[in-house]
NUSE-790831 format. One line per 5 residues: number of its first residue (from 1); for each residue y, z negated, x of N, C-alpha, C, CB. Coordinates in nm, 4 decimals, decimal comma. Glycine has a CB too. Example, Ala and Ser with C-alpha at 12.3 -4.5 7.8 and 13.67 -1.06 7.14 Angstrom:
% residues 2
1> -0,5690:-0,7800:1,3190:-0,4500:-0,7800:1,2300:-0,3300:-0,7800:1,3200:-0,4473:-0,9046:1,1308 | -0,2250:-0,7080:1,2850:-0,1060:-0,7140:1,3670:0,0030:-0,7870:1,2900:-0,0598:-0,5725:1,4084
//
This chain:
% residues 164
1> -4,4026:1,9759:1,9879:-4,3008:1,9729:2,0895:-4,2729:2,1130:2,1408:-4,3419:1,8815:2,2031 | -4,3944:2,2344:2,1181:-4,3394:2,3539:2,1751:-4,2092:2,4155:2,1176:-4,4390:2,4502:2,1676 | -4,2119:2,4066:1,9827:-4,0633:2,4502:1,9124:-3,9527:2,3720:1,9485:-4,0615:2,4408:1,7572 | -3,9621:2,2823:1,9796:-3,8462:2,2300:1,9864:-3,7596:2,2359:2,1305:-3,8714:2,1034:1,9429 | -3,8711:2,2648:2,2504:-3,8464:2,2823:2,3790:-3,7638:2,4526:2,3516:-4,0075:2,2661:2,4830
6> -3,7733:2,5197:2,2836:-3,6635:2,6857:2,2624:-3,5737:2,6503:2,2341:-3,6815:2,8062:2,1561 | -3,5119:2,5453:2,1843:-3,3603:2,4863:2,2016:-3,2894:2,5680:2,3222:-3,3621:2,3093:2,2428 | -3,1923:2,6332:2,2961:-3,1197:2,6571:2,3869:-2,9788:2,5892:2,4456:-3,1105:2,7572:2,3583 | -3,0167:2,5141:2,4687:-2,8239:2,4420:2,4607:-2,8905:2,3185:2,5630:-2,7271:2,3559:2,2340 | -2,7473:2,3139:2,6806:-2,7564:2,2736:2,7812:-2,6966:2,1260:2,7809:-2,7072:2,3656:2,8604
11> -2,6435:2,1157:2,6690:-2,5517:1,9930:2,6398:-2,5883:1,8925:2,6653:-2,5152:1,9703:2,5295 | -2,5880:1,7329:2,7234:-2,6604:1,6200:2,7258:-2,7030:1,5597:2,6252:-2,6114:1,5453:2,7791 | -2,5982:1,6063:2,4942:-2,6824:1,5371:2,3665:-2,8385:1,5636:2,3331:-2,6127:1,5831:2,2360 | -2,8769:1,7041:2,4000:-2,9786:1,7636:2,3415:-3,1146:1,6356:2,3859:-2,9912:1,9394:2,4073 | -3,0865:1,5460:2,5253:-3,1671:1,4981:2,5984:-3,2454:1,3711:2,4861:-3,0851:1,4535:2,7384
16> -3,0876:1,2938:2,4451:-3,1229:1,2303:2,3013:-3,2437:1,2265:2,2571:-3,0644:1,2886:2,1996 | -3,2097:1,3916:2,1801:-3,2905:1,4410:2,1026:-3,4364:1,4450:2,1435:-3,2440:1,5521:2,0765 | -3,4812:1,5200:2,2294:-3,6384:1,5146:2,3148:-3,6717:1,4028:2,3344:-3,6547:1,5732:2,4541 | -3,6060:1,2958:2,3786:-3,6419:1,1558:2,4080:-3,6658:1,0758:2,2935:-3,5422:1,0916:2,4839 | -3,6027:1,0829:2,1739:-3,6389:1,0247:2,0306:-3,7775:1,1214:2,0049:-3,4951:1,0497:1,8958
21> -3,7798:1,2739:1,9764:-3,9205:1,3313:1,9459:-4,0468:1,2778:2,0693:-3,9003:1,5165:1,9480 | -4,0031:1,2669:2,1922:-4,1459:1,2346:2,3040:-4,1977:1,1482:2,2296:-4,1286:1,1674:2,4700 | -4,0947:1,0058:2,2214:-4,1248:0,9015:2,2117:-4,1702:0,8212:2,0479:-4,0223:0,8594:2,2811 | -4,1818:0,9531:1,9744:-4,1712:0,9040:1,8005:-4,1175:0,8068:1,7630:-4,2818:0,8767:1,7314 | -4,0006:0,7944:1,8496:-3,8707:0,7050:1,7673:-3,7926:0,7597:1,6470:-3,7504:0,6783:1,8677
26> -3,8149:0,7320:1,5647:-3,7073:0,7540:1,3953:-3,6025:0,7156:1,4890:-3,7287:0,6250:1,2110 | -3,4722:0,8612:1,4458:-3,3773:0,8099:1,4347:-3,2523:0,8771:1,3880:-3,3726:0,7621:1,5281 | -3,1475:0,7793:1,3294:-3,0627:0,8479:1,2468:-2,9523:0,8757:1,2971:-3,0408:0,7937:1,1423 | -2,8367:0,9860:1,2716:-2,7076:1,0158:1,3255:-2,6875:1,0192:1,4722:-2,6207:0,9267:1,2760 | -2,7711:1,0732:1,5400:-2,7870:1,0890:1,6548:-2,6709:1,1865:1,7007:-2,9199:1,1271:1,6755
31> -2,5542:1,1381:1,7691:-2,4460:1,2734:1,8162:-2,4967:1,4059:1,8990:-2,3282:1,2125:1,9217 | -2,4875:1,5307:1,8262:-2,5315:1,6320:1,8726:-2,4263:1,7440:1,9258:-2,6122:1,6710:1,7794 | -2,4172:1,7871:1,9617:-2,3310:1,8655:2,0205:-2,4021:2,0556:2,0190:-2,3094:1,7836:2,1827 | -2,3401:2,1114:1,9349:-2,4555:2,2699:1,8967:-2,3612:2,3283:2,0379:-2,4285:2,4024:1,6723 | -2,5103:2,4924:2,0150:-2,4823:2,5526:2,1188:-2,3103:2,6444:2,1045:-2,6200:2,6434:2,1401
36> -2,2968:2,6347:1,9632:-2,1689:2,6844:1,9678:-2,0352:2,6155:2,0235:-2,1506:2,7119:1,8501 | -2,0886:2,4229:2,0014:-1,9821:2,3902:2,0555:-1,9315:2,2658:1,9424:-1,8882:2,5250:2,0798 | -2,0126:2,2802:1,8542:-1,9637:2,2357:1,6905:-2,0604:2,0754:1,7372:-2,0486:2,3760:1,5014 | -1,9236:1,9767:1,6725:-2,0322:1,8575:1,6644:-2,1160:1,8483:1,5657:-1,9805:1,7362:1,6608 | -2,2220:1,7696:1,5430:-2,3235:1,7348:1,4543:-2,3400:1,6109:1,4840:-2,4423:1,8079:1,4579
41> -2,4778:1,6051:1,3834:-2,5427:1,4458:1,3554:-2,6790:1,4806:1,3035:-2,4521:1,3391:1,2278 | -2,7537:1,4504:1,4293:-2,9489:1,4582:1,3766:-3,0483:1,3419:1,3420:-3,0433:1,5168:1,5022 | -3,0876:1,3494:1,2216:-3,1941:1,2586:1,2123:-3,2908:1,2853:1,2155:-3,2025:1,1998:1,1376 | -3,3259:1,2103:1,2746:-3,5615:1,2208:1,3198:-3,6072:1,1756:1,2652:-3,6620:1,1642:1,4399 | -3,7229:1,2205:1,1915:-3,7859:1,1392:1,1289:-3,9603:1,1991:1,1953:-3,7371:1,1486:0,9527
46> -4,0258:1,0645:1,2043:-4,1649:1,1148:1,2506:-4,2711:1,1709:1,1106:-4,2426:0,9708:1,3383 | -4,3831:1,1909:1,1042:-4,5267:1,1634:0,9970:-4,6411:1,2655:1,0564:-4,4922:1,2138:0,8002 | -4,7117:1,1858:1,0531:-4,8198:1,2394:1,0442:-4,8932:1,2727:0,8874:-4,8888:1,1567:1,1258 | -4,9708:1,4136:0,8773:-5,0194:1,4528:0,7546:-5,1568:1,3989:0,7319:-5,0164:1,5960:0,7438 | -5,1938:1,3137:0,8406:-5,3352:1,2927:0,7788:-5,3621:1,1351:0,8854:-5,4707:1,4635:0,8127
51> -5,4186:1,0120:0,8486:-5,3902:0,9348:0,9584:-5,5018:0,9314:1,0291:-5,3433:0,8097:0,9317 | -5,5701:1,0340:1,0515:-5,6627:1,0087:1,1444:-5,6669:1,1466:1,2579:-5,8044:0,9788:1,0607 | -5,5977:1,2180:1,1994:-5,4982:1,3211:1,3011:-5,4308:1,2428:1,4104:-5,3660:1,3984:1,2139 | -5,4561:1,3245:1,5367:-5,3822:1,3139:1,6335:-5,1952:1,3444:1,6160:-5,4574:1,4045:1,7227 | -5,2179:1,4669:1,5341:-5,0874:1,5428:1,5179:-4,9890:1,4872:1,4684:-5,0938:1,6444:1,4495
56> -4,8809:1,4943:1,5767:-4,7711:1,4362:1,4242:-4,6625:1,5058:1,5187:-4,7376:1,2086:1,3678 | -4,6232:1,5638:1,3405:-4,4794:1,6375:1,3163:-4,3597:1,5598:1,3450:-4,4612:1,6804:1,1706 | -4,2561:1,6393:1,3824:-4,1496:1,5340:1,4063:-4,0188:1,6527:1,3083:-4,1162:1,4890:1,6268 | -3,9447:1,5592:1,2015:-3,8840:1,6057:1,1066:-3,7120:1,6303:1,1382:-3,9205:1,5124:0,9975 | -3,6786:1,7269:1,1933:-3,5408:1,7109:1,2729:-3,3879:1,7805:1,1640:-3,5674:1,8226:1,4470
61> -3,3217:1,6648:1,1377:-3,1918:1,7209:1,0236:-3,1021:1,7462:1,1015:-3,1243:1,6206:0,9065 | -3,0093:1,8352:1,1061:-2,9343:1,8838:1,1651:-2,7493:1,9241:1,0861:-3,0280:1,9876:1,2066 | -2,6824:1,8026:1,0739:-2,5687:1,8272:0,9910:-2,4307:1,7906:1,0601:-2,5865:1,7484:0,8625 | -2,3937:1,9188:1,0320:-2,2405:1,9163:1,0622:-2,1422:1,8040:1,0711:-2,1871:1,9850:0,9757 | -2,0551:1,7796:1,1665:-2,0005:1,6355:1,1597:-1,9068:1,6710:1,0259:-1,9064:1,5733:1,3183
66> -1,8147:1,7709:1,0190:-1,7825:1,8303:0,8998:-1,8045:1,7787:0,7618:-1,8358:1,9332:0,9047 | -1,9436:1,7813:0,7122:-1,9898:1,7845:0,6095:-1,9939:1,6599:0,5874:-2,0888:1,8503:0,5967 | -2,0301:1,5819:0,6811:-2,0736:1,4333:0,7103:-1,9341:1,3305:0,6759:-2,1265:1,4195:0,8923 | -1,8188:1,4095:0,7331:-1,7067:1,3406:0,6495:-1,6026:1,3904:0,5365:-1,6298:1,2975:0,7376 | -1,6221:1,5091:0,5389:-1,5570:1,5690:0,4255:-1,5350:1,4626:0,2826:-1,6522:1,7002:0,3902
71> -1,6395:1,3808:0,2321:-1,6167:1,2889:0,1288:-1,5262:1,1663:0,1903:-1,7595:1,2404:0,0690 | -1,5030:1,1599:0,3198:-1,4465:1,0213:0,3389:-1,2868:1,0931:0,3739:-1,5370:0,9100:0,4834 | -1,2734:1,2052:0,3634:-1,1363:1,2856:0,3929:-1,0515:1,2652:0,2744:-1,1564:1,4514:0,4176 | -1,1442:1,2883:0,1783:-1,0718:1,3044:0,0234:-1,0418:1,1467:-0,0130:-1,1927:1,3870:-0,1143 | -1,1706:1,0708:0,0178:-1,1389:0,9467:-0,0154:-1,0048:0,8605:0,0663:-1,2690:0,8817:0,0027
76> -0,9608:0,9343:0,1952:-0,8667:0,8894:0,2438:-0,7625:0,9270:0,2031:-0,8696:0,8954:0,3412 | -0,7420:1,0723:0,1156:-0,6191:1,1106:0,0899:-0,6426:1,0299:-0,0540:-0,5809:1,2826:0,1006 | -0,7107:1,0407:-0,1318:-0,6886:0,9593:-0,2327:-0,6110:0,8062:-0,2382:-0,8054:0,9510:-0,2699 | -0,6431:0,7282:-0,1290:-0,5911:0,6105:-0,0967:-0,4469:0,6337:-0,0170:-0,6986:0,5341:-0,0156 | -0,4298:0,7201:0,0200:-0,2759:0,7710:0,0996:-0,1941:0,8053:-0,0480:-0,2924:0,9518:0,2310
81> -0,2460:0,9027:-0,1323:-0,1537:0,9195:-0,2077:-0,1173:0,8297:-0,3374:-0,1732:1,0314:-0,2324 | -0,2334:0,7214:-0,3240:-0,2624:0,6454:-0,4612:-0,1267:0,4838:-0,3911:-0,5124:0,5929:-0,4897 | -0,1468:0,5068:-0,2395:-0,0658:0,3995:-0,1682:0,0921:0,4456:-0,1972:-0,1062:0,3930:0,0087 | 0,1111:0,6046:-0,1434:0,2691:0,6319:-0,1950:0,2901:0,5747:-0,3380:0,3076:0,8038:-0,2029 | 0,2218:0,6582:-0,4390:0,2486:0,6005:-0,5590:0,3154:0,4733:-0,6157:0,1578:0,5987:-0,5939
86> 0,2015:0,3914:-0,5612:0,2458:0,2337:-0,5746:0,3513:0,2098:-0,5469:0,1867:0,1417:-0,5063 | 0,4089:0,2481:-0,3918:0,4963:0,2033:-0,3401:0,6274:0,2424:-0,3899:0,4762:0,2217:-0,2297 | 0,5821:0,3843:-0,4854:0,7203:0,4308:-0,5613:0,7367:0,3445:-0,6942:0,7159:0,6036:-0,6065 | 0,5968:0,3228:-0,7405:0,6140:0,2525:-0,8417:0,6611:0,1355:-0,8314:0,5251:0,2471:-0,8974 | 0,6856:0,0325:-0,7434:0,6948:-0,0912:-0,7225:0,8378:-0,0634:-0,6665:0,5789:-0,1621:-0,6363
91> 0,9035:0,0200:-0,6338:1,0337:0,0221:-0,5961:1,0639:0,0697:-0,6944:1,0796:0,0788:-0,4857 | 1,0669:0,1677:-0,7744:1,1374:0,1698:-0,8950:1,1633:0,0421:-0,9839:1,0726:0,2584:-0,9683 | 1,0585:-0,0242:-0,9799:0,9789:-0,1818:-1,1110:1,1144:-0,2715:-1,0194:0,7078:-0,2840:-1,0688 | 1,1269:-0,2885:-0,9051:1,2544:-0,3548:-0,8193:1,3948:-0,3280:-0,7968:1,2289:-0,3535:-0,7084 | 1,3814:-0,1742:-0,8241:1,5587:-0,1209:-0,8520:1,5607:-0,1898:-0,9794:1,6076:0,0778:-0,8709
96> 1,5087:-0,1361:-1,0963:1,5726:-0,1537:-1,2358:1,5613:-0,2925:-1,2791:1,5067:-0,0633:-1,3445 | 1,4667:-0,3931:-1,2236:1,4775:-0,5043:-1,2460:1,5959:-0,5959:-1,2100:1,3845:-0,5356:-1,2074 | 1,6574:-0,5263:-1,0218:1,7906:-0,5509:-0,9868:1,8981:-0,5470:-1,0648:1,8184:-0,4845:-0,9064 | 1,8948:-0,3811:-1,0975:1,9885:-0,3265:-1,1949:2,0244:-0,3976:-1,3223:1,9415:-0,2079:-1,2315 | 1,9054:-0,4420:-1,4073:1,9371:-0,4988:-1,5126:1,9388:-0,6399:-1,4978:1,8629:-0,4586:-1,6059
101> 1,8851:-0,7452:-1,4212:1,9139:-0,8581:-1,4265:2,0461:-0,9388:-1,3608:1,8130:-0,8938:-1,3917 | 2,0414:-0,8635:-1,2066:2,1118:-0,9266:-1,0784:2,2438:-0,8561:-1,1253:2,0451:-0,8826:-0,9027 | 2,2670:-0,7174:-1,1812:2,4132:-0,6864:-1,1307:2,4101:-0,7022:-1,2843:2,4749:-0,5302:-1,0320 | 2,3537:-0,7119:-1,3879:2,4001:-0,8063:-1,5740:2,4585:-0,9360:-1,5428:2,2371:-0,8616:-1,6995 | 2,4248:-0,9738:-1,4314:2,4604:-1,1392:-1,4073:2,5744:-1,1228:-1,3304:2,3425:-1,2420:-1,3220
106> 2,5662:-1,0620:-1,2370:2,7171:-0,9930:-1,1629:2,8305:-0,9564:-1,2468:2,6919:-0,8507:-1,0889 | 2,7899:-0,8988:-1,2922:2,8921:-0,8171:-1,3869:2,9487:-0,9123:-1,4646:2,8300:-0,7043:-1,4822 | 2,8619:-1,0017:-1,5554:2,9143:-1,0913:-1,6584:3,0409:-1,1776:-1,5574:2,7710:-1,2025:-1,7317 | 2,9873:-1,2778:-1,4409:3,0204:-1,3418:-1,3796:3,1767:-1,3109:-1,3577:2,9356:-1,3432:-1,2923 | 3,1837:-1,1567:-1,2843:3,2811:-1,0674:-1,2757:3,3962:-1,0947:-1,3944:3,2138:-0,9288:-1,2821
111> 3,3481:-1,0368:-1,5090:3,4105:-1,0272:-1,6364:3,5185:-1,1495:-1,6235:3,2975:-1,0405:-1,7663 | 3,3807:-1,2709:-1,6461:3,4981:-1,4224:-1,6487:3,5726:-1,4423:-1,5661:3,4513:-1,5553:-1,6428 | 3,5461:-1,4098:-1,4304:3,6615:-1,4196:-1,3215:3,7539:-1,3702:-1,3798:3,6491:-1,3540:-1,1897 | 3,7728:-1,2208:-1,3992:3,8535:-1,1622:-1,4155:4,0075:-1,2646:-1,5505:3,7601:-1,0245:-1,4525 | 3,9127:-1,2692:-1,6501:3,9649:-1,3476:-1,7905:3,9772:-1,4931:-1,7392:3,8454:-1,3391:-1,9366
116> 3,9370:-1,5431:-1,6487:3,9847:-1,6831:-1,5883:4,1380:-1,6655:-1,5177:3,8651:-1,7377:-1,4623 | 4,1424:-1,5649:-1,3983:4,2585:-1,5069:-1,3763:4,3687:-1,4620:-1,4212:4,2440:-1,4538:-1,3464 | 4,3445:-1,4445:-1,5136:4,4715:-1,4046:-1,6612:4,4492:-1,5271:-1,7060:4,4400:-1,2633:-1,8064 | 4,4014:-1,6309:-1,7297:4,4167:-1,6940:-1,7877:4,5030:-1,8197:-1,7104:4,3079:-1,6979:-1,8419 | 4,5171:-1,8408:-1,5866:4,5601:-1,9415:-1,4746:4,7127:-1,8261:-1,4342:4,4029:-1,9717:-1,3144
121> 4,7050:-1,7021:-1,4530:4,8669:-1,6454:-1,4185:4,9102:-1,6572:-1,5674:4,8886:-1,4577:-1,3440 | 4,8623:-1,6855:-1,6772:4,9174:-1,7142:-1,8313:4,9334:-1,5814:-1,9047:5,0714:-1,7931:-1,8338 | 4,8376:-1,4676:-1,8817:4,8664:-1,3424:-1,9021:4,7738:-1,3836:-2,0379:4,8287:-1,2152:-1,7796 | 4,6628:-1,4659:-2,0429:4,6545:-1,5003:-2,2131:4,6266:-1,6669:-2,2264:4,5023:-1,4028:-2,3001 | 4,6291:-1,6789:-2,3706:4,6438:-1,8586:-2,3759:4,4963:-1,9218:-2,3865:4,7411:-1,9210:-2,5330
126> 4,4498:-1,8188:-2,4272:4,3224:-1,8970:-2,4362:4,1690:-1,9113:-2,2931:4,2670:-1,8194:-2,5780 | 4,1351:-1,9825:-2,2821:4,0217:-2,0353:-2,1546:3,9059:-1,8765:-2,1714:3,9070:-2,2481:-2,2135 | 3,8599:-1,8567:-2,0995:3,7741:-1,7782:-2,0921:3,6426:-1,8571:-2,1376:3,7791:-1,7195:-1,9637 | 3,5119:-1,7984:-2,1939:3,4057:-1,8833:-2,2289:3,3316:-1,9519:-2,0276:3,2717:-1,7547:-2,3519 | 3,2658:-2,0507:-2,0723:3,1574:-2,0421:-1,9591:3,0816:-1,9489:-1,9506:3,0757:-2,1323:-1,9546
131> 3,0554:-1,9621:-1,7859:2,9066:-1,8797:-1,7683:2,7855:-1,8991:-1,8386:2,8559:-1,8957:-1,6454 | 2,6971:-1,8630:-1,9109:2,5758:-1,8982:-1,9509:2,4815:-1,8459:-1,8251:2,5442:-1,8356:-2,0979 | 2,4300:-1,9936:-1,7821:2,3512:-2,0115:-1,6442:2,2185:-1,9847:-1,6767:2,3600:-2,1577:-1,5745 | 2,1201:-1,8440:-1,6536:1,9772:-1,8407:-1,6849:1,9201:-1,8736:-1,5622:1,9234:-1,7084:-1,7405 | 1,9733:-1,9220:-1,4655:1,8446:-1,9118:-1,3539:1,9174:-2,0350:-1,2659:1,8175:-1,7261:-1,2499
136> 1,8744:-2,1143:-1,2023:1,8938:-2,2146:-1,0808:1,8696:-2,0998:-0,9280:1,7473:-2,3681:-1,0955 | 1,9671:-2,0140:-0,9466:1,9148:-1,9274:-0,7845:2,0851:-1,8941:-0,7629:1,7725:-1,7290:-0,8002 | 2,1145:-1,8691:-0,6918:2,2423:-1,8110:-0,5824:2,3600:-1,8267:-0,6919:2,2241:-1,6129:-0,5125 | 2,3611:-1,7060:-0,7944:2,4173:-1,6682:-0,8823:2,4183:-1,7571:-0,9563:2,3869:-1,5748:-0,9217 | 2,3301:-1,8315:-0,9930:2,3339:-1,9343:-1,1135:2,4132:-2,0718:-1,0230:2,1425:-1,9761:-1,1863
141> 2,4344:-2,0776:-0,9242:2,5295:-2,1681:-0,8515:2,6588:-2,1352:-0,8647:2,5068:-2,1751:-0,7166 | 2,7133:-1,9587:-0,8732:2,8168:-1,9601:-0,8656:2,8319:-1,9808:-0,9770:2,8692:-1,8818:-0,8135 | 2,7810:-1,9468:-1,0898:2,7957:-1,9187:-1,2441:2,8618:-2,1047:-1,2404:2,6016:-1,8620:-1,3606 | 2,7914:-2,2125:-1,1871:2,8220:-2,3091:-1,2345:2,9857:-2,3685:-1,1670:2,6965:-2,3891:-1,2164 | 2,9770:-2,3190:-1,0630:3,1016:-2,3175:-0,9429:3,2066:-2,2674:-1,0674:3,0794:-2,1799:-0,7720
146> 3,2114:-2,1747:-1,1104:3,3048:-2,0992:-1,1765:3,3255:-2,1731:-1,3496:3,2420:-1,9302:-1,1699 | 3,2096:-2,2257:-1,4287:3,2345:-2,2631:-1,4931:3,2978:-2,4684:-1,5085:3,1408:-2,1949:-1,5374 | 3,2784:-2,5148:-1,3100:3,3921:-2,6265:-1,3478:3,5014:-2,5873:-1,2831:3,3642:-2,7780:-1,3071 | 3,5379:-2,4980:-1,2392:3,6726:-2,4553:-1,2284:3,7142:-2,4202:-1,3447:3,6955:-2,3560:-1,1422 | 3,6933:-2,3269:-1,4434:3,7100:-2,3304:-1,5664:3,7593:-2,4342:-1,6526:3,6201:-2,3032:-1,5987
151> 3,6598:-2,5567:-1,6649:3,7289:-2,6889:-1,7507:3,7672:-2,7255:-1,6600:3,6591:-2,7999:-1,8337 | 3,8205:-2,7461:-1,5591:3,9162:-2,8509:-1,4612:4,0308:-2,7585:-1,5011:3,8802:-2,8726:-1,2626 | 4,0558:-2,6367:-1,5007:4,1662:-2,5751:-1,5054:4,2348:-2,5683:-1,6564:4,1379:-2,4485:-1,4466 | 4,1428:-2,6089:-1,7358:4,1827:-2,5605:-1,8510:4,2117:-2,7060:-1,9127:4,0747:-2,4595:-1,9250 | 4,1889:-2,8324:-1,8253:4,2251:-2,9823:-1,8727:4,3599:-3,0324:-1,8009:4,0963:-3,0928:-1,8312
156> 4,3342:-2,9488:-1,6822:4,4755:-2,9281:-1,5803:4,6122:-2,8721:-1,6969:4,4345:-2,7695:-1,4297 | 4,6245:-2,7374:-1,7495:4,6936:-2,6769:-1,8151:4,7047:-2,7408:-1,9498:4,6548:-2,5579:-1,8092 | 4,5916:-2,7876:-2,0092:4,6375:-2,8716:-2,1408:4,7443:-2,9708:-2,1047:4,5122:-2,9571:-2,2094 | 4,7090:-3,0728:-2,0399:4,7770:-3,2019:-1,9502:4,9299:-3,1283:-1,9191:4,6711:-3,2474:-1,7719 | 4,9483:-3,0312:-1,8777:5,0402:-2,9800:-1,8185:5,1307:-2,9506:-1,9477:4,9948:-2,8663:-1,7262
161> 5,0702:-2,8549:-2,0370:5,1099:-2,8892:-2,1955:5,1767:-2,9904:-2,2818:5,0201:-2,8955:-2,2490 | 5,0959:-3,0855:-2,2805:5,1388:-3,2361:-2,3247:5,2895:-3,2884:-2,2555:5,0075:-3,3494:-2,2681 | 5,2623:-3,2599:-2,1241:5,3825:-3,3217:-2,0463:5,4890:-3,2619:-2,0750:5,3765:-3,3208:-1,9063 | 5,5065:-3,1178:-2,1418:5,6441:-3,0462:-2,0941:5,6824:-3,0961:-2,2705:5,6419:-2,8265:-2,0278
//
C-alpha cells in the first residue's frame, strides 16, 4: 500500500481505487480519471506469492479509455459504411427493377392505348393486340380494363360494318 499512496491525483476516482486495494477486492474497469485529465479503466487484481505469507501484492492495470475502444470505433464505422452500402445497393436492385418491369408494363400498356386510339378515330383498320397480363396488381387491372374495351370496341365496329 506504500506505493500506491504516491499517487498524485486528487480526483474522486482515485478513492475507488484505494478502497478496492484496502479491501482485496478484484476488480475490473474501474473508471479512472489520470492526473492529466485523460479517462482510463483499472483493473485489480489481488495474489499473494506464497500462501502462508501475510503479504499480498495488489496487481493494478491502468488503460486508456482510448485504447479500450478504439476496436469498437472501427467496428462501428465498418457497420455505418457496410449499412450505406446496402442501402445503395438495395436502391439501385429497386430503381432498375422499377425501370425494367413497372415502366416495360407502362410503356407497353401506353403503346396499345395509343394503337387503340387510331384505331376507334379509323386512322388504321385493324384492332390493336391485347394486353398480355403478367401480374394480378394495379397495372395488370388496367391491362385488363383496356383489353375489354378493346373487344367491345372492335365487336361494336365490326357490327357497325355489317350494318352499313
Amino acid at each position: 500500500m506504500a506505493q500506491i499512496s504516491k499517487i498524485k491525483n486528487n480526483h474522486p476516482s482515485v478513492n475507488d481505487i484505494f478502497t478496492s486495494v484496502k479491501v482485496g477486492k478484484n476488480a475490473e474497469a474501474l473508471h479512472y480519471i489520470g492526473p492529466d485529465g485523460t479517462e482510463n479503466y483499472v483493473g485489480i487484481s489481488h495474489l499473494k506469492l506464497y500462501p502462508g505469507l501475510d503479504n499480498q501484492y495488489s496487481l493494478l492495470i491502468i488503460v486508456p479509455r482510448d485504447v479500450v475502444y478504439a476496436p469498437l470505433t472501427k467496428i462501428e464505422s465498418a457497420i455505418i459504411i457496410s449499412a450505406i452500402i446496402s442501402i445503395l445497393v438495395i436502391s439501385l436492385i429497386i430503381y432498375f427493377y422499377a425501370k425494367k418491369f413497372i415502366s416495360a408494363r407502362l410503356r407497353n400498356l401506353s403503346r396499345i392505348i395509343h394503337k387503340f386510339s387510331k384505331y376507334v378515330n379509323h386512322e388504321v383498320n385493324e384492332a390493336p393486340e391485347t394486353a398480355k397480363i403478367v401480374a394480378n396488381d394495379e397495372i395488370g387491372e388496367m391491362g385488363k380494363f383496356i383489353n375489354q374495351n378493346i373487344i367491345h370496341t372492335q365487336k361494336s365496329l365490326e357490327q357497325d360494318d355489317k350494318a352499313v
